[in-house]
Backbone as a ProteinNet text record, in pm:
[ID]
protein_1_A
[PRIMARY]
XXXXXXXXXXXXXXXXXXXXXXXXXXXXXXXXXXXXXXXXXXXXXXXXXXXXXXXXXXXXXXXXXXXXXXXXXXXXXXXXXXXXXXXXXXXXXXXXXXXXXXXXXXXXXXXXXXXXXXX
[TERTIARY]
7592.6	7668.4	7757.3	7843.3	7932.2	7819.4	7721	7643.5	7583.1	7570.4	7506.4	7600.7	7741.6	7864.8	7882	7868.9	7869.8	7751.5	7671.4	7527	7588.3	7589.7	7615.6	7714.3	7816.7	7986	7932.3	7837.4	7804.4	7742.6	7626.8	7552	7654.3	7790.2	7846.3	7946.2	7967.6	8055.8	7981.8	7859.3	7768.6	7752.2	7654.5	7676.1	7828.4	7952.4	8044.9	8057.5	8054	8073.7	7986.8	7827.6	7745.6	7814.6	7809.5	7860.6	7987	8060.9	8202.1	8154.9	8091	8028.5	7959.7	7890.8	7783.7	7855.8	7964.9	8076.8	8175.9	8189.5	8296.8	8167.8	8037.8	7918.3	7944.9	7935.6	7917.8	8038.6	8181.6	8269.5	8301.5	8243.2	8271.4	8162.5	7975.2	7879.4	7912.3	8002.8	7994.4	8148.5	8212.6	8289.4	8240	8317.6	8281.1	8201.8	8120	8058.1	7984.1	7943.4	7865.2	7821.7	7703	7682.4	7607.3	7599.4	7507.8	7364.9	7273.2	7115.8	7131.3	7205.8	7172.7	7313.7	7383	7524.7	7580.5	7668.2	7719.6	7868.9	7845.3	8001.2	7979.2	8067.6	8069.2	8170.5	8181.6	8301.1	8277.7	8431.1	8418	8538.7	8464.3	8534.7	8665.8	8738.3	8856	8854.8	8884.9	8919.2	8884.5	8905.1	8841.2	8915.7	8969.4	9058.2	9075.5	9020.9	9023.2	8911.3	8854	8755.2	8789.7	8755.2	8820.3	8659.5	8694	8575.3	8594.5	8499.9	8525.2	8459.7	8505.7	8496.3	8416.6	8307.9	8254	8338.2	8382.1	8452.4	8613	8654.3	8804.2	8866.2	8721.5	8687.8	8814.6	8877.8	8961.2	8928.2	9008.3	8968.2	9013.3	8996.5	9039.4	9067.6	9199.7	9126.5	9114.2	9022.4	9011.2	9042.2	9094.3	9085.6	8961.5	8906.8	8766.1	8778.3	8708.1	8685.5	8545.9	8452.5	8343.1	8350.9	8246.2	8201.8	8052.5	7988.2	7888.9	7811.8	7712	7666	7724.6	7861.5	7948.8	8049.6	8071.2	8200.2	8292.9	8403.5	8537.5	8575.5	8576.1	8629	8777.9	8897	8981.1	9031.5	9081.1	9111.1	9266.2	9279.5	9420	9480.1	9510.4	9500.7	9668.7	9696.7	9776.7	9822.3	9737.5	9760.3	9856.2	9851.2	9905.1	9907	9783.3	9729.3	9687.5	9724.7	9660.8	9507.2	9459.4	9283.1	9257.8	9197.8	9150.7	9017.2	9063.8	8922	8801.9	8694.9	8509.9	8492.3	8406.8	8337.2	8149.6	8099.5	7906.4	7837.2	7729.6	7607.5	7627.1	7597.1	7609.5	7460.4	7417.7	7310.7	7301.8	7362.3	7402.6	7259.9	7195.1	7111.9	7113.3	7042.8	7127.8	7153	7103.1	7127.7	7162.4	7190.1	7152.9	7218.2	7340.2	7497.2	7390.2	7332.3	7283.6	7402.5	7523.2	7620.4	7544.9	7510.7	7510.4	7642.5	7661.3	7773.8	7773.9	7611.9	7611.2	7689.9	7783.1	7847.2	8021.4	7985	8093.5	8214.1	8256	8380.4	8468.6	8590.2	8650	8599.6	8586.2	8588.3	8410.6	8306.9	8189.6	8136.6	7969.2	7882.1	7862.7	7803.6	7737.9	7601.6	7607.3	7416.1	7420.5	7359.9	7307	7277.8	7420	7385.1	7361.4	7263.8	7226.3	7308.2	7370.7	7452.4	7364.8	7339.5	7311.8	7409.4	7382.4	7467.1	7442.2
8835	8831.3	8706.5	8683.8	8551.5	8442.5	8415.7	8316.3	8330.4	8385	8394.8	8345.3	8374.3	8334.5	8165.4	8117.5	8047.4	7938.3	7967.1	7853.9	7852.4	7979.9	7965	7870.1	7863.4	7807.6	7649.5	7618.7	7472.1	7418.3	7523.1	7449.7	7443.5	7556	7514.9	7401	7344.9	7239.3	7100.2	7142.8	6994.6	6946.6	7103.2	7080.9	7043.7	7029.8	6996.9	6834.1	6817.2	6705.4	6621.5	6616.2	6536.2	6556.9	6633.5	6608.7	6536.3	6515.5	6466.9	6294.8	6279.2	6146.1	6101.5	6203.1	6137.7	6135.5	6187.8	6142.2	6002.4	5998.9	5911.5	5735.5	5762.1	5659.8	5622.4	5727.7	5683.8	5644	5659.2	5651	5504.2	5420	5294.5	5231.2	5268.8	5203.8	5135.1	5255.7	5262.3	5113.1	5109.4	4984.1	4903.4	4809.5	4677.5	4697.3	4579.5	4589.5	4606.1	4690.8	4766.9	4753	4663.6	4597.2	4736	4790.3	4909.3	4839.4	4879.7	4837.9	4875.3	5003.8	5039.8	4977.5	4946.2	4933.1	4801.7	4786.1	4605.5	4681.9	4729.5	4748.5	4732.4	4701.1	4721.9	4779.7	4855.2	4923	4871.1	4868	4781.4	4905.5	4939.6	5036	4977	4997.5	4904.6	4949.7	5105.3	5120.6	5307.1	5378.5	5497.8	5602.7	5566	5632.1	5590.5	5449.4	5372.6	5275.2	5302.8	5206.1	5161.8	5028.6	4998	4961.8	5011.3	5036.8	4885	4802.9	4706.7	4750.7	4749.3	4791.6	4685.2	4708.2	4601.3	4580.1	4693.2	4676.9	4615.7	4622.6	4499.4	4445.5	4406	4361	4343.5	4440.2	4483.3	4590.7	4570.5	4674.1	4760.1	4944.8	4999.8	5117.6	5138.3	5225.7	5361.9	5423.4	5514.5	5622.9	5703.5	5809.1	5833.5	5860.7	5895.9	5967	6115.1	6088.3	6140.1	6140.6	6202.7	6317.1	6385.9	6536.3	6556	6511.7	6523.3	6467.9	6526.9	6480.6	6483.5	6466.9	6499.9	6381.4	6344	6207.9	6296.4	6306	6329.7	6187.6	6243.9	6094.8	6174.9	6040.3	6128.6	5958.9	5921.3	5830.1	5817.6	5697.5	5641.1	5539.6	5513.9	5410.6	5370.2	5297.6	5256.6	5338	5404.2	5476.3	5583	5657.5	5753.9	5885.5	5914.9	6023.2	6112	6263.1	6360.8	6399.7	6334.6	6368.2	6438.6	6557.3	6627	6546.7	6546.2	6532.7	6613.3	6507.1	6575.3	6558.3	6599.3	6640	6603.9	6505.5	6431.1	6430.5	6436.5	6447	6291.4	6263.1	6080.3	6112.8	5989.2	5959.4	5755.8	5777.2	5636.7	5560.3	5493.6	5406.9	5264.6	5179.7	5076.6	4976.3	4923.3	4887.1	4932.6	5054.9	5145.5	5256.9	5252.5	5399.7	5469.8	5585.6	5687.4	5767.9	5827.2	5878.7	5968.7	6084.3	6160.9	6205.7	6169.9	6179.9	6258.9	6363.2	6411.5	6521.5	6551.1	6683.1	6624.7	6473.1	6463.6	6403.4	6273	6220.5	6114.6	6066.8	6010.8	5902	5798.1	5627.6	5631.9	5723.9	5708.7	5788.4	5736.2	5805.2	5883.6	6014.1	6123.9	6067.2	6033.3	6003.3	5960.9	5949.4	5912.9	5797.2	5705.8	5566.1	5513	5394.9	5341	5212.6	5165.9	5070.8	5019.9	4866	4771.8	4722.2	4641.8	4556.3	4401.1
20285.1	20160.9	20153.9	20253	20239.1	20258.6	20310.3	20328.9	20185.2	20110	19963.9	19840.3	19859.7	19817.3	19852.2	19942.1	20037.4	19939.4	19916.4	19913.6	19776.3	19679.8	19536	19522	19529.8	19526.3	19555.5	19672.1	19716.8	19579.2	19525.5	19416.7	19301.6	19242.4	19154.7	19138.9	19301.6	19296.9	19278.6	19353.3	19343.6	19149	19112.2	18953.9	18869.2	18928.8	18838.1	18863.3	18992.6	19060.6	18993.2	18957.3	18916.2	18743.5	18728.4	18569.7	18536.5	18572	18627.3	18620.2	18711.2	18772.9	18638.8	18539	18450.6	18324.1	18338	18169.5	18258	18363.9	18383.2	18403.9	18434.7	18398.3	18238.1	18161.3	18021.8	17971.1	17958	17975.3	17981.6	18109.4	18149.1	18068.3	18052.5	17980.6	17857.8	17749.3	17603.1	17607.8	17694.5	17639.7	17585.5	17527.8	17479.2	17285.8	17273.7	17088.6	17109.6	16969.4	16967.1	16782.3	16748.2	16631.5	16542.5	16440.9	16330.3	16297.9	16324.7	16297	16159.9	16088.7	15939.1	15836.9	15861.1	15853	15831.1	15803.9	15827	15845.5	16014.9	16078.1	16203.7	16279.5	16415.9	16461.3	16590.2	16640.6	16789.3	16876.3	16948.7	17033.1	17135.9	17216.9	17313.6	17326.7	17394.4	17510	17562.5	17672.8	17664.2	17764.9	17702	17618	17581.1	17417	17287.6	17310.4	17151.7	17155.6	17004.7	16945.7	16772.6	16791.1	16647.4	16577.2	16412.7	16345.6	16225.6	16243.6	16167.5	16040.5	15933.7	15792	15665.8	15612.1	15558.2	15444.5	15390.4	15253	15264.7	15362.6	15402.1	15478.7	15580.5	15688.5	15822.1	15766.4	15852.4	16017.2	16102	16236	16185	16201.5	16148.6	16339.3	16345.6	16491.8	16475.7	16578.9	16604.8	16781.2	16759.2	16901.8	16916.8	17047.3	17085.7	17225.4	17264	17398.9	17357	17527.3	17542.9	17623.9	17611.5	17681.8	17648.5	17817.8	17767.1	17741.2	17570.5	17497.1	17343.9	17375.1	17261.1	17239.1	17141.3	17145.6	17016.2	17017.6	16976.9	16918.3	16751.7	16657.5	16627.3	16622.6	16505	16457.2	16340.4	16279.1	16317.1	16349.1	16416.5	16341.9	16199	16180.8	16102.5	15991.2	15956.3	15867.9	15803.3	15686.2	15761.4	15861.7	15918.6	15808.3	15765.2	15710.3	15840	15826.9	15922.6	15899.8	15961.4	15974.6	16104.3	16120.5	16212.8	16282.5	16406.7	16489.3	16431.8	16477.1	16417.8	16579	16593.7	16727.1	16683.7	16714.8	16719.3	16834.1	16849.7	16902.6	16918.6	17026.6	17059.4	17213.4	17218.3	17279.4	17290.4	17440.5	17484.7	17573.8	17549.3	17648.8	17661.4	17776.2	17793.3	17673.1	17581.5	17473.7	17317.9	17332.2	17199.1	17226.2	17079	17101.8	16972.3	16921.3	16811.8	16752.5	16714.4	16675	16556.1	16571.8	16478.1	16352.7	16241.8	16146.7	15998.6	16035.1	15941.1	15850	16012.2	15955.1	15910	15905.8	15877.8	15965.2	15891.2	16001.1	15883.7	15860.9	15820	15806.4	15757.2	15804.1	15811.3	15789.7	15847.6	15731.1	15685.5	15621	15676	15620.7	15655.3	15681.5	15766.9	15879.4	16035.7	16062.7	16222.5	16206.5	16296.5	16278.8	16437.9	16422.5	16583.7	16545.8	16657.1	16729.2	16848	16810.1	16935	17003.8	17139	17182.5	17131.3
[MASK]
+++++++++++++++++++++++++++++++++++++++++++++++++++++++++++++++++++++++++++++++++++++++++++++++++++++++++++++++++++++++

């Protein structure tokens, strides 16, 4: 029984540990610019709590709060206006050249669609 306790507990620490390791990978990847294939914006991740959204219509930076979880990125709008906008919570899918941000359900500062970002 404790040797069964014992093996389980090893595999639930290994599984937190690798997950841990694979948000704090993506985390460091997604820094830096990041150009819209559909879009004429870019957002340019600073550090892992802020990314600023360059705006075609007044080509201004505009910032934003962000974290990840996951396969999840956390938007909330940070900006000058200091309007209360609630965090959206997206489906994001990072590979080595190419951020996907799902935005259909909705986010401040962003169309409702799934936009891809190059480097």
């Amino acid at each position: 029984m404790n040797r069964t306790l014992l093996i389980i507990g090893s595999i639930l620490l290994a599984a937190i540990v690798l997950s841990c390791d694979r948000d704090a990978r993506t985390k460091e990847a997604i820094l830096g610019t990041w150009v819209s294939v559909d879009q004429a914006d870019t957002l340019v991740f600073l550090n892992e709590e802020v990314f600023e959204k360059n705006s075609p219509d007044n080509g201004y930076m505009t910032p934003f709060l962000y974290s990840i979880h996951h396969d999840s990125i956390t938007v909330q709008y940070n900006g000058p206006n200091e309007i209360l906008v609630k965090p959206s919570v997206h489906y994001f899918e990072l590979e080595e050249s190419t951020l996907s941000i799902d935005f259909t359900n909705g986010c401040y500062g962003f169309p409702r669609e799934q936009l891809i970002y190059g480097r």
